[in-house]
N, C-alpha and C positions, 0 to 999 in steps of 0.2 A: 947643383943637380945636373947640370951637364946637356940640358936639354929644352926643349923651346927657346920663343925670340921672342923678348922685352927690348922697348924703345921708351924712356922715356927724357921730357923736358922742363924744366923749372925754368921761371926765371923772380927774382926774388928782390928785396930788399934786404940786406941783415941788417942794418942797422936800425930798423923802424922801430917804435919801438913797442909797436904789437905785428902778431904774425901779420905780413906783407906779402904773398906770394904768390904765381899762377901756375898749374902744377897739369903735366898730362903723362898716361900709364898707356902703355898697348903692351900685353901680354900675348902670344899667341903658339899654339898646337902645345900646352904642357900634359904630358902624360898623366892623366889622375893617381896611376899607382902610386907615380913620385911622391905623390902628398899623402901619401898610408899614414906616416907616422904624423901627422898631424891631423888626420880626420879619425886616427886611432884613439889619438891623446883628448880630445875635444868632444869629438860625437860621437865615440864609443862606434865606429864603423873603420871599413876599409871600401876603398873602389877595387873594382874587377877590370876596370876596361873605361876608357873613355878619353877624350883628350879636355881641355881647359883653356878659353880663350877671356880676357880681361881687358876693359876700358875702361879708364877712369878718368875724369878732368875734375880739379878744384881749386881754387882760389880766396884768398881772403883777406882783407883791408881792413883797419880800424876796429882789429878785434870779432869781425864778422868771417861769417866762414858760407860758401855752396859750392855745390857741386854732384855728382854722379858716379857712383860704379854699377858698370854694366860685366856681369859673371855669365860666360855662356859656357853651359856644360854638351860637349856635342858625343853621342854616340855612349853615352855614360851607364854605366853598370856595378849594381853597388852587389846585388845579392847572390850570392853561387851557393848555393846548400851542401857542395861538395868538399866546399873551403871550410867551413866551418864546426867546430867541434862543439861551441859552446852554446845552447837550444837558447840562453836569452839574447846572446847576441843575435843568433841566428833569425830569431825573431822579429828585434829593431831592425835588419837592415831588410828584413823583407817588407816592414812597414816603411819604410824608404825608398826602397826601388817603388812598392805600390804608388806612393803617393807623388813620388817625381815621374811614374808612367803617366798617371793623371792629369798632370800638370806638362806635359813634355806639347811640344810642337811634333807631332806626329810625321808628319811631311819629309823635314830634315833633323829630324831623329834629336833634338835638341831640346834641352831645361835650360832656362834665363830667365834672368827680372834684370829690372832697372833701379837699382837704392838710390833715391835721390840723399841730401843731405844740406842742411843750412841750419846758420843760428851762428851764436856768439861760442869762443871759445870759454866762457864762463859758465852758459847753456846751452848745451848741443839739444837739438829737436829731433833725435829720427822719426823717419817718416813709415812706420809699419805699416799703416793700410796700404799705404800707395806702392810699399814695395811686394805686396800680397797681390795686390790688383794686378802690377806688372807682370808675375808671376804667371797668372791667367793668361793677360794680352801676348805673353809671346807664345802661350798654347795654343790659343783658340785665334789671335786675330793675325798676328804679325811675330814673326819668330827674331828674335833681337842678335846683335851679328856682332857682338863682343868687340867690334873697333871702333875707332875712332871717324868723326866723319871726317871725308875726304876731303883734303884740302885747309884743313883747322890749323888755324895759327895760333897760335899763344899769344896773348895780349902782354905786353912790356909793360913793367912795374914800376910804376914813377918814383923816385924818390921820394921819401917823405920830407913836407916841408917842411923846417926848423923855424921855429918863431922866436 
């Protein structure tokens, strides 16, 4: 794509012999256009305008897995009525822009939640209320800032012990 600044760090076991590893993402300023073709192919939309900033950290031992992505949409624009030719797309993405207005941190102009995630790689748990609630909290309480916190180390992945 040619465009934004990804940083990320692992550090891992291969040889364990269930997934072993501690894992951090920082995404930051991606153009949403960029991802048309993928917000095309999926959720039957396009963006107009907006940039895209990404935090993730996860880890996981002894077949267990947790962790976080934080998606902050800043300045984001899904609906132009001018672009569009087709009245039912036309339709969803103005139920979209409506509904991420409503949900937007007003202030700095910004849509984000927090997806927490844990469970074994046999049963993954998503966490949907909590990432709906999040949704709200970075509206109305605290607008979420799509990085990593400062100063975060990556914890070192012991070998696994052989018996």
């Amino acid at each position: 794509m040619g465009v934004g600044d990804v940083r990320s760090q692992i550090s891992l076991d291969p040889y364990a012999a269930k997934p072993t590893f501690a894992f951090n993402l920082e995404l930051r300023e991606m153009p949403l256009v960029k991802l048309n073709d993928f917000s095309k192919a999926y959720g039957h939309f396009t963006f107009d305008a907006g940039t895209l900033k990404v935090a993730m950290e996860a880890s996981a031992n002894n077949g267990a897995y947790r962790g976080y992505i934080e998606p902050v949409f800043d300045h984001m624009s899904i609906f132009n009525p001018a672009k569009e030719d087709n009245p039912i797309t036309a339709v969803w993405e103005a139920i979209l822009e409506g509904v991420t207005r409503i949900v937007r941190n007003h202030p700095k102009d910004r849509f984000g939640t927090k997806v927490p995630f844990a469970g074994t790689f046999d049963h993954p748990n998503p966490e949907i209320l909590t990432t709906v609630f999040n949704a709200f909290r970075n509206a109305f309480v605290k607008a979420f800032q799509g990085e990593l916190p400062a100063g975060n180390k990556l914890p070192k992945v012991e070998p696994e012990k052989k018996q």
